[in-house]
C-alpha positions as CSV (number, residue, x, y, z in Angstrom):
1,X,71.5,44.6,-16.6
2,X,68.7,45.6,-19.3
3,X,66.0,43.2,-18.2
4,X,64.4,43.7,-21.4
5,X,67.4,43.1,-23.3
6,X,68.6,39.4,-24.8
7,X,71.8,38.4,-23.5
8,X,74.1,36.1,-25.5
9,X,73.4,32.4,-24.3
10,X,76.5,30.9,-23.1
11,X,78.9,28.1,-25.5
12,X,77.3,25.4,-23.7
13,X,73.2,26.6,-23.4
14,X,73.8,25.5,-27.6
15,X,74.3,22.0,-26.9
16,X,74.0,19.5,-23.6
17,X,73.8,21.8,-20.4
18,X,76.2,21.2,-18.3
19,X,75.8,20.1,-14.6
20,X,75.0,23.3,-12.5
21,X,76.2,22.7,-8.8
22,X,73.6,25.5,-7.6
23,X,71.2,28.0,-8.5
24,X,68.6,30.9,-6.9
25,X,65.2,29.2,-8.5
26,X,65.0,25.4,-9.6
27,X,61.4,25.2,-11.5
28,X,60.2,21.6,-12.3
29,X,57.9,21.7,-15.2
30,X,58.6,22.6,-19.0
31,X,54.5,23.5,-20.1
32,X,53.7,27.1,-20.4
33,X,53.5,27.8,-16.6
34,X,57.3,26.3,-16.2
35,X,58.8,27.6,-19.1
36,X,57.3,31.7,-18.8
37,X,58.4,31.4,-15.7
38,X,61.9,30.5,-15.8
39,X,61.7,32.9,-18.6
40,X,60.8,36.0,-16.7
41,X,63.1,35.0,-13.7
42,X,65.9,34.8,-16.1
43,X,65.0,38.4,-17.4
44,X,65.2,39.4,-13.9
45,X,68.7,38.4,-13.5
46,X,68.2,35.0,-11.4
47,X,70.3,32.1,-11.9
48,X,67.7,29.5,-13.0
49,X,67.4,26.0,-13.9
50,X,64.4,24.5,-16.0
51,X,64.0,20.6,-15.4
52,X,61.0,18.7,-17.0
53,X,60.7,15.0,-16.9
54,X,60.0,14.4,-21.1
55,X,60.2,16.8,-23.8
56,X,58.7,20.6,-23.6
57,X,55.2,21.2,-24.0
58,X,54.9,17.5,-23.9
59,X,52.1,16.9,-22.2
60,X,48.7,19.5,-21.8
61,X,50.9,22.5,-23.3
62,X,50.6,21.0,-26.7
63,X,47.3,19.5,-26.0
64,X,44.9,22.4,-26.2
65,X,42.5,23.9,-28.5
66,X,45.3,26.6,-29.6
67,X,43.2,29.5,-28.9
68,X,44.0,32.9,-26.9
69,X,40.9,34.0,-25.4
70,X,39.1,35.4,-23.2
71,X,37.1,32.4,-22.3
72,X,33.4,33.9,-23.6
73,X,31.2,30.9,-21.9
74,X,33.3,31.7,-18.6
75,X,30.8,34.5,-18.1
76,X,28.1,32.2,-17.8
77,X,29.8,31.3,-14.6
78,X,30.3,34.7,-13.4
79,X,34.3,34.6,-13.7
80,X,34.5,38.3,-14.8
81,X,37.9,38.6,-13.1
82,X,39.3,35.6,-15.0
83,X,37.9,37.0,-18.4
84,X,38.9,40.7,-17.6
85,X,42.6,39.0,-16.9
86,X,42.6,37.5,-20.3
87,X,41.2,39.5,-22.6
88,X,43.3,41.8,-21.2
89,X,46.5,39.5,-22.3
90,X,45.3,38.8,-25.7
91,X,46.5,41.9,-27.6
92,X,49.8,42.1,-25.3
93,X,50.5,38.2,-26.7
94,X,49.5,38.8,-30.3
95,X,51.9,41.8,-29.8
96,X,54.7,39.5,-28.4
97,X,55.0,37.0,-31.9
98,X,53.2,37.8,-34.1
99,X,54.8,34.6,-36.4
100,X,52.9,32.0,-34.0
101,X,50.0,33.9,-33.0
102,X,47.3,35.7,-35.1
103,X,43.9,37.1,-34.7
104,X,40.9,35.3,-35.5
105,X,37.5,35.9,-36.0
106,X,34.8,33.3,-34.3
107,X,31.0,32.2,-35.6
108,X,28.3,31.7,-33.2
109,X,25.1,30.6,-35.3
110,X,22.5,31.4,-33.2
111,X,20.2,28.9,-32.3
112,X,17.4,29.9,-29.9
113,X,16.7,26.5,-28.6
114,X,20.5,26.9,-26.5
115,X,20.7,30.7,-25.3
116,X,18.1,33.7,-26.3
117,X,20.0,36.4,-28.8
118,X,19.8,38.8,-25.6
119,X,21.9,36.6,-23.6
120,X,24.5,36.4,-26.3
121,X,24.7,39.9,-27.2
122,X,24.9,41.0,-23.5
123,X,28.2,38.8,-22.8
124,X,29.2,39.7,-26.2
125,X,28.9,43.6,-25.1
126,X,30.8,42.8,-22.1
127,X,33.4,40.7,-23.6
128,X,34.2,43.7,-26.0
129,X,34.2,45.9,-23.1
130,X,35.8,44.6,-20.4
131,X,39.2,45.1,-21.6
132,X,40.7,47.5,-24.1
133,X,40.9,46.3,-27.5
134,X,43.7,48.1,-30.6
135,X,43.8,45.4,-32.7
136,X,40.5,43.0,-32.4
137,X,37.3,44.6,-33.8
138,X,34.2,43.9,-32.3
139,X,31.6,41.6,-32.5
140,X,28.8,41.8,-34.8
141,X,25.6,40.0,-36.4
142,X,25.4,38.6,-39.8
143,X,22.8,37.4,-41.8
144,X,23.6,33.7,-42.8
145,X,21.2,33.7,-46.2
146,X,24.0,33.5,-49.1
147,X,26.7,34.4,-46.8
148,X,29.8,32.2,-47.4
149,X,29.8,31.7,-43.6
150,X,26.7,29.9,-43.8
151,X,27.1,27.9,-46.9
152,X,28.9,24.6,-44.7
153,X,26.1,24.8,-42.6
154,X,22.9,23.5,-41.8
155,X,19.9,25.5,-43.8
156,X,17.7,26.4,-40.7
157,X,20.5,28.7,-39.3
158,X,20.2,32.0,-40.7
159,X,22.1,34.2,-38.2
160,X,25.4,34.2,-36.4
161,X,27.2,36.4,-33.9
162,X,30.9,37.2,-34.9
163,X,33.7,38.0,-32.3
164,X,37.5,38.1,-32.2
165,X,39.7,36.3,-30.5
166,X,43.2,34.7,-31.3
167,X,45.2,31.4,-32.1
168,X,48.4,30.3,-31.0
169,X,50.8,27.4,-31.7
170,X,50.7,26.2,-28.1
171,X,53.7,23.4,-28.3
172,X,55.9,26.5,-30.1
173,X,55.3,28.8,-27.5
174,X,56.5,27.1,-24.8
175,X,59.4,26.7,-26.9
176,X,60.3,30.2,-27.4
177,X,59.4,30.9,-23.9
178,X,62.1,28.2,-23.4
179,X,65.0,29.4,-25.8
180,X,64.3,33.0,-24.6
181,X,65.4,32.4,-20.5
182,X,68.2,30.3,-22.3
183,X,69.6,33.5,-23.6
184,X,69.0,34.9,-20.6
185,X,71.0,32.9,-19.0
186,X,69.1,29.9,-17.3
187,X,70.3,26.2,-18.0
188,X,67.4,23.9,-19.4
189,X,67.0,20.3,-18.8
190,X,64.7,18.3,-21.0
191,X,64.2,14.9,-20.4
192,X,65.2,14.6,-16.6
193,X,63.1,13.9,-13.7
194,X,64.0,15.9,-10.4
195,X,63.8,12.2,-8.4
196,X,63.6,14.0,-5.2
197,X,63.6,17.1,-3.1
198,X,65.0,17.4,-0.2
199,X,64.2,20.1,2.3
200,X,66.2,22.2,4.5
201,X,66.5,25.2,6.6
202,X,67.8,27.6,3.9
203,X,67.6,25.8,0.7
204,X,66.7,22.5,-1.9
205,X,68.9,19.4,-2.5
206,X,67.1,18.2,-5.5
207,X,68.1,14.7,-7.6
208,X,68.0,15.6,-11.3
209,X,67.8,12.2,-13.2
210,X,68.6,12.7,-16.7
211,X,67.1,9.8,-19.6
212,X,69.8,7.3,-20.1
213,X,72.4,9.3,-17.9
214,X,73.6,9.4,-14.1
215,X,71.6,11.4,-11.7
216,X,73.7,14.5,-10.1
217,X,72.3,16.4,-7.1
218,X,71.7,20.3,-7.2
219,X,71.2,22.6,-5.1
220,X,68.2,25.7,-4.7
221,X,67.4,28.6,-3.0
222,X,63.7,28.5,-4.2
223,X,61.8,26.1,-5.4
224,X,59.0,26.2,-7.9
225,X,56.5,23.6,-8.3
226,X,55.0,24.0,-12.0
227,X,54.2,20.2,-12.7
228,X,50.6,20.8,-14.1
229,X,49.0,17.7,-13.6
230,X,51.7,16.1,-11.7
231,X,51.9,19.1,-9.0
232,X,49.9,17.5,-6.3
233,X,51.9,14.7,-6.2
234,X,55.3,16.4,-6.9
235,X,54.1,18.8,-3.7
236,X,53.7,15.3,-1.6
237,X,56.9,13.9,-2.7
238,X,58.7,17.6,-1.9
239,X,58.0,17.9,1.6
240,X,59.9,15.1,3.5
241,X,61.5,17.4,5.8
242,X,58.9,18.1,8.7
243,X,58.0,21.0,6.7
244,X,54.8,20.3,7.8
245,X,51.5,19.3,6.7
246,X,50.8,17.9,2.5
247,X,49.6,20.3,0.3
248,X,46.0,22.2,1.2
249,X,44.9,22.0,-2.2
250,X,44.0,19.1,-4.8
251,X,44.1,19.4,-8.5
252,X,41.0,18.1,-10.3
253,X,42.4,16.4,-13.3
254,X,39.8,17.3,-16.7
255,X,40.7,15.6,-19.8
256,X,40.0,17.4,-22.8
257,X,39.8,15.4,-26.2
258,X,40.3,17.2,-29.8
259,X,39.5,15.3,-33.4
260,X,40.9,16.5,-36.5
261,X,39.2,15.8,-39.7
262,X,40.0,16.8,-43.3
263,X,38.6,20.8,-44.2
264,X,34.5,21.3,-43.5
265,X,35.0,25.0,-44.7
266,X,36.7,27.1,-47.0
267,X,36.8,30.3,-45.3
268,X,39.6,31.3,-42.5
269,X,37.2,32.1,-39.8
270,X,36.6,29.1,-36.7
271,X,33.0,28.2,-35.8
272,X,31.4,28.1,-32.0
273,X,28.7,25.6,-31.3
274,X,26.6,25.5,-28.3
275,X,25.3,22.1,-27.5
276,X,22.6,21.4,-25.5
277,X,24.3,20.5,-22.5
278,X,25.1,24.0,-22.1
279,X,28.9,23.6,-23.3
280,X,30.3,24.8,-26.7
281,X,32.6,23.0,-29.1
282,X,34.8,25.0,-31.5
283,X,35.5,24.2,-35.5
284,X,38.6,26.2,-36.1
285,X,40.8,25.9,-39.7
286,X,43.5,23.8,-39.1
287,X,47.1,23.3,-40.9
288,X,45.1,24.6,-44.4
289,X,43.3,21.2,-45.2
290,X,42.0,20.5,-42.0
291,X,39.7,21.3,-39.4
292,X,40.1,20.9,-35.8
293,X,36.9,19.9,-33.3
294,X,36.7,20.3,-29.6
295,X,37.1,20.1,-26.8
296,X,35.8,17.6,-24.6
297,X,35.4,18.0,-20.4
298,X,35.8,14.4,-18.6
299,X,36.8,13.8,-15.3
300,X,40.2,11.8,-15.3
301,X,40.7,9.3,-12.7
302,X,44.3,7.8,-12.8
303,X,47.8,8.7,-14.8
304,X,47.3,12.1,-17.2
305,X,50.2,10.2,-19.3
306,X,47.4,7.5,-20.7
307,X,44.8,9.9,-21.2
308,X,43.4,9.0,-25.0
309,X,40.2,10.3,-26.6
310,X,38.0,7.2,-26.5
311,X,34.8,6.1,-28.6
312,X,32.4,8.4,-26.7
313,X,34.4,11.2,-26.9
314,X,35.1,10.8,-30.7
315,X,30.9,10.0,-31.3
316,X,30.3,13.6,-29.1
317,X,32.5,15.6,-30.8
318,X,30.9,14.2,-34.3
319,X,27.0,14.5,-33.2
320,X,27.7,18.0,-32.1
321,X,29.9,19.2,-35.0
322,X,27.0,17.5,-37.3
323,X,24.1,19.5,-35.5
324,X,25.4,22.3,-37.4
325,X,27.5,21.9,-40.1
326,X,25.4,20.4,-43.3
327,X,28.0,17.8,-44.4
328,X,28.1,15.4,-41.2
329,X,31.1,14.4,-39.7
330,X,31.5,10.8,-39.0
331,X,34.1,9.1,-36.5
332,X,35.6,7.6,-39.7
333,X,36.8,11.5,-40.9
334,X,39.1,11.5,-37.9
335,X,42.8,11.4,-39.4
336,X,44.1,12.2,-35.9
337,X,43.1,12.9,-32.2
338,X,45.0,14.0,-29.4
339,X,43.6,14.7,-25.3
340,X,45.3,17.0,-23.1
341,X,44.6,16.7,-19.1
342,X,44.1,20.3,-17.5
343,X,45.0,20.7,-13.8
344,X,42.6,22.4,-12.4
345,X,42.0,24.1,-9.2
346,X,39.6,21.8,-7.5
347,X,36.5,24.3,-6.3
348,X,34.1,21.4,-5.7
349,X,32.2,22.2,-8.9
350,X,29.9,19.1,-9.7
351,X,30.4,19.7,-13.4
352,X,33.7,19.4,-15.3
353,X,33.1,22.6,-17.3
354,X,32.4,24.5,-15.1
355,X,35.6,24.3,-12.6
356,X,37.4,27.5,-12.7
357,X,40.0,27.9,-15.2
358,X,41.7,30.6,-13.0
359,X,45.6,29.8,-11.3
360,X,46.4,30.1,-7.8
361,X,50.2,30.4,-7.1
362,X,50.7,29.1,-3.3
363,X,53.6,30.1,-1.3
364,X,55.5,27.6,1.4
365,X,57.9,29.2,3.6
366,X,58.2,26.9,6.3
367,X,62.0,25.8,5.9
368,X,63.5,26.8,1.9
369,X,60.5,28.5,0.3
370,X,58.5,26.7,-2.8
371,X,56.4,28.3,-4.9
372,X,53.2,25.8,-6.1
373,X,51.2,26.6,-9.6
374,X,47.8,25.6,-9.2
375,X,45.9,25.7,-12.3
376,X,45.9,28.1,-15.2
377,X,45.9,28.6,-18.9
378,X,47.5,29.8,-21.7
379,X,46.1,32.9,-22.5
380,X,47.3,33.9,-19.4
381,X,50.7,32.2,-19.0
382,X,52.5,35.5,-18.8
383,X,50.3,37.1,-16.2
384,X,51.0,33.9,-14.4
385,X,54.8,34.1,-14.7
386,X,55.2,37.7,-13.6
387,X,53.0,37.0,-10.5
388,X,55.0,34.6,-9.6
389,X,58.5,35.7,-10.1
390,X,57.3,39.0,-8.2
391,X,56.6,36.1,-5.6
392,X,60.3,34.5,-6.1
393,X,61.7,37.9,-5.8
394,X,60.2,38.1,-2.4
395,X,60.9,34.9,-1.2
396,X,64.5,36.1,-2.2
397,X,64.2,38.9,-0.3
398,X,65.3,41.1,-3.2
399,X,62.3,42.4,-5.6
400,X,63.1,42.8,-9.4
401,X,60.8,44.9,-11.7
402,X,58.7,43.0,-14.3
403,X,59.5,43.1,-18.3
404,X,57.2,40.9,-20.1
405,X,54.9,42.9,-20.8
406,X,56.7,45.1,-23.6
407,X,58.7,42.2,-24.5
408,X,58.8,40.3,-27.5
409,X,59.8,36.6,-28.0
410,X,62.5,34.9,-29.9
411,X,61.8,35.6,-33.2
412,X,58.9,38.1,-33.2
413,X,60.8,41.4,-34.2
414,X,60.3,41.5,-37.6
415,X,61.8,45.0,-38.0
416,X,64.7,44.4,-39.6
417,X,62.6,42.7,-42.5
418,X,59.8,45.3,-42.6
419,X,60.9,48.1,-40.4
420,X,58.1,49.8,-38.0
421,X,55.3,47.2,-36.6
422,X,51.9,47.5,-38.0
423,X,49.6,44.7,-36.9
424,X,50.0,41.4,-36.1
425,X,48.6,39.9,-39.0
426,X,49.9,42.3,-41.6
427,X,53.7,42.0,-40.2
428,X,53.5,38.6,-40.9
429,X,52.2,39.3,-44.6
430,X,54.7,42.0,-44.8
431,X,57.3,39.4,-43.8
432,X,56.4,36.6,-45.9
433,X,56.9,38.9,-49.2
434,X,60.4,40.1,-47.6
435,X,61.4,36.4,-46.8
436,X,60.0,35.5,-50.7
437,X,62.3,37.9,-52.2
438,X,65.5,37.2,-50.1
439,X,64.6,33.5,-50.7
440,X,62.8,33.2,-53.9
441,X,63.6,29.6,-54.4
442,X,61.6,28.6,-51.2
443,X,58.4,26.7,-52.1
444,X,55.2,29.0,-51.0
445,X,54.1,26.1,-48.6
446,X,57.5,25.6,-47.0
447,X,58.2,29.2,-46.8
448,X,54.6,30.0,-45.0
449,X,55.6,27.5,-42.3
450,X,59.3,28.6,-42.0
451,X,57.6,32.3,-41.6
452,X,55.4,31.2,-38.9
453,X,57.5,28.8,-36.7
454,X,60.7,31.1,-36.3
455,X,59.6,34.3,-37.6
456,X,62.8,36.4,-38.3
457,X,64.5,33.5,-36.5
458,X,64.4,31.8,-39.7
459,X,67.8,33.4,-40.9
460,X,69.8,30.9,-38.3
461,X,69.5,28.4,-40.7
462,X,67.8,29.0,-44.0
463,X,70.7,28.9,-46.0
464,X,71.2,31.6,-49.7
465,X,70.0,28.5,-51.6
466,X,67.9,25.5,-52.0
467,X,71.9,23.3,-51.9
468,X,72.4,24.4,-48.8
469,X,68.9,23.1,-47.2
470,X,70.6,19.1,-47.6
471,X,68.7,16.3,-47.8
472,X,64.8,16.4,-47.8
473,X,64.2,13.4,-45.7
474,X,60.3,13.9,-45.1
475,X,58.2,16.3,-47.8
476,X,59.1,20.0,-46.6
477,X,61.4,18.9,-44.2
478,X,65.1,19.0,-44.4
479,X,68.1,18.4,-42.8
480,X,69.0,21.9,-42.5
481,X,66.0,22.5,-40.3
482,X,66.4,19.7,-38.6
483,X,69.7,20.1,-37.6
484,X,68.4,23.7,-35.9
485,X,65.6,21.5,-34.0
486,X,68.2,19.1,-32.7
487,X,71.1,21.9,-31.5
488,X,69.3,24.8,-30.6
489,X,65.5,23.5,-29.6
490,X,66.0,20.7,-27.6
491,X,64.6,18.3,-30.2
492,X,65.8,14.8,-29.8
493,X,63.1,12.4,-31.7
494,X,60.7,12.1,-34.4
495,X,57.9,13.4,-32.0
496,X,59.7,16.3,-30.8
497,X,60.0,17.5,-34.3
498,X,56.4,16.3,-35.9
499,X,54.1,16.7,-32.9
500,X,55.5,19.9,-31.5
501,X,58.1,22.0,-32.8
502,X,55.9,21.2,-35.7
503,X,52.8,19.2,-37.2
504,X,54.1,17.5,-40.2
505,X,53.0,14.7,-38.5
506,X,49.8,15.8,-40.1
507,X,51.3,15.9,-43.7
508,X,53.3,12.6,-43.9
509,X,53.0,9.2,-44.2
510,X,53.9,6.4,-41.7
511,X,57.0,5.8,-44.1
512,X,58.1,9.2,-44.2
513,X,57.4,9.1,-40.5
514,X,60.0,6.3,-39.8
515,X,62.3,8.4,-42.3
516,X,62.4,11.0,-39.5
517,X,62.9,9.0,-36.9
518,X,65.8,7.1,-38.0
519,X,67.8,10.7,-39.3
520,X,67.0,11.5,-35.2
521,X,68.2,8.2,-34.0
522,X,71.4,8.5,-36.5
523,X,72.3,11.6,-35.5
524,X,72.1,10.9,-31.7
525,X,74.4,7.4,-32.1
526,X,76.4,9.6,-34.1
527,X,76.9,12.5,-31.1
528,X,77.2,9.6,-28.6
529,X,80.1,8.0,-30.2
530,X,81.7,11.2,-30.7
């Protein structure tokens, strides 16, 4: 088998997957960790089930600041390995889909009272040098007098640092990672709980609990423990077999709060602003007529599922957005908010910021192996996965070369639109023009978002013409698309489809909210009965 190589899913990977009596790897969690990881041990031939407990990229996987970086303030902390590991990932992801990913280009206004210009350009030397760059140029300084970057903000600034990184729809790539071990043969459950795991000598017993059906039992060779913020407890729950002591390591659970306001700037590049308690905040473009604020580091004490943004994270993220923009944002400019709980590795650090945003992947071999993620983040998801299915493969006694690397995800070969790769960003031009003159009925808005969720994907169900989209049942949405969401992506209600797999959510009205909903609760009464 061509690791490398997509393999046709099977008849019933397209609908409801079936009950699987047994499997080599069993990996609870469907964020980015659980997902590239089932992934990359499907690539590797292993018979692998994905359970998570709501819908994918549910919880912090659709909850972060959508950036691929290198993490530049990580450097104040002296994490040169973690940086290194990232940076190093960034050109290998923008590589990988180029439809959901792109480079960007970051602001730093400088403002001497934060960090002297020395300081800056030093970690912006190493974080050009530290890792090979193709694609990204390098940082530079511009003058902010009569510069458009300047223009939104406040007069006293006059010079800025710019540096590359990348965005990323998070909540879509953990979809893609999903739909690509599909059709490599791995069975993915959304919506069910693994209820319990039971322990033994040579493999799991695990209780997979599906919403609204009966619980069936299924059995594991490995376990893998990719919860995110419910690992620790998962771990505790998992070990009820004398396998000996509870887990070594605790999670320190960081919520992290973003506000979305209507646009601030006109110009495509994002905005970093240091504060002056030493953290940053970021002002990035968002869905064209918005901007996107944050993030926010506060200690979580309780359930990540009711983590909110409250008053005092909303007033923050304002006063420090305000400091430098010249039109001030007020908590009444928020349209919508969102907080995502990061599980990080616990290193004692007194201050939330400054915990360490690296992963640890902890083996268990004391009865049927399991495999615990500690930490992590998206930037280096992949990184993550292929350590840890080299780990699998081990604990399986049978090691299976990596393939990631080279690898692209569903829907980011554009070749057969516009032949030969170029760059990232140009592909995706290149594509849009060959997707607006196979499909010159498509609406330039609708056909920019088509291009960047599914890429050359799009062709499943975009039909020859406008007839054959159906019904529009919210602006820019129709049944056509959603029908794809619903069969092949795992999308089962209004959420799924507007939070994640999209953000029309953004762009639509409570009304043509509830529209939405009710075609997803139709169509499920309608497949029940059936």
């Amino acid at each position: 088998m061509n690791p490398g190589a997509h393999t046709q899913a099977p008849p019933a990977a397209r609908g409801e997957a079936p009950a699987c009596a047994g499997c080599d790897v069993l990996v609870v969690g469907g964020g980015i960790n659980g997902a590239g990881i089932a992934r990359d041990l499907a690539g590797r031939g292993w018979r692998v089930v994905l359970c998570e407990q709501d819908d994918l990229a549910s919880h912090t996987s659709s909850a972060s600041t959508k950036l691929i970086h290198g993490g530049l303030r990580y450097l104040e902390h002296y994490e040169f390995s973690l940086v290194r590991k990232a940076l190093q990932e960034r050109e290998v992801l923008l590589r990988s889909a180029p439809h959901i990913m792109r480079p960007l280009r970051f602001v730093m206004p400088h403002d001497a009272a934060m960090r002297p210009a020395w300081m800056i350009r030093a970690g912006l030397f190493l974080y050009d040098h530290l890792a090979r760059r193709q694609l990204l140029p390098g940082c530079q300084t511009v003058s902010l007098r009569g510069h458009a970057l300047g223009q939104c903000l406040q007069p006293h600034l006059d010079r800025a640092f710019v540096y590359s990184d990348g965005w990323v729809d998070d909540a879509r790539l953990v979809v893609l990672n999903a739909i690509d071990a599909r059709e490599r043969g791995a069975v993915v459950h959304t919506r069910t709980r693994v209820t319990a795991a039971v322990r033994g000598a040579q493999g799991w017993t695990a209780t997979l609990q599906p919403a609204g059906g009966p619980a069936r039992e299924l059995g594991a060779r490995v376990l893998v423990n990719a919860a995110g913020p419910w690992a620790e407890g998962f771990l505790r729950q998992a070990r009820p077999a004398g396998a000996g002591a509870g887990p070594g390591r605790s999670l320190r659970l960081v919520k992290g709060s973003h506000i979305v306001v209507p646009r601030c700037f006109e110009h495509d590049h994002a905005y970093v602003f240091q504060n002056a308690d030493k953290r940053i905040i970021f002002a990035i473009p968002y869905e064209q007529r918005f901007t996107l604020i944050g993030t926010t580091d506060v200690e979580l004490r309780g359930d990540a599922r009711g983590a909110r943004i409250d008053a005092a994270e909303t007033a923050y993220l304002c006063g420090q957005a305000s400091r430098y923009l010249r039109r001030p944002v007020a908590p009444a400019d928020v349209v919508w908010s969102y907080s995502g709980v990061r599980p990080l590795l616990d290193d004692a650090s007194g201050d939330p910021s400054a915990v360490t945003r690296d992963y640890l992947l902890e083996p268990d071999t004391v009865g049927a192996p399991l495999l615990t993620v500690w930490g992590g983040k998206i930037t280096t998801f992949r990184k993550l996965a292929e350590e840890a299915a080299d780990q699998v493969g081990r604990m399986l006694g049978q090691s299976r070369p990596a393939w990631t690397r080279q690898a692209l995800l569903p829907g980011g070969d554009l070749s057969a639109w516009i032949g030969p790769a170029r760059r990232p960003d140009v592909d995706l031009a290149r594509f849009c023009q060959a997707l607006a003159r196979s499909h010159p009925w498509l609406p330039d808005p609708l056909l920019l978002r088509l291009a960047r969720s599914y890429g050359a994907r799009v062709d499943r169900f975009l039909p020859a013409s406008a007839a054959g989209m159906g019904r529009e049942v919210a602006p820019g949405l129709y049944e056509a698309e959603l029908d794809h969401l619903r069969r092949d992506e795992w999308a089962t209600r209004a959420d799924d489809v507007l939070w994640r797999r999209s953000k029309l959510g953004l762009h639509s009205s409570p009304a043509q909210r509830d529209a939405v909903a009710c075609w997803m609760e139709d169509r499920h009464e309608t497949r029940m009965v059936a």
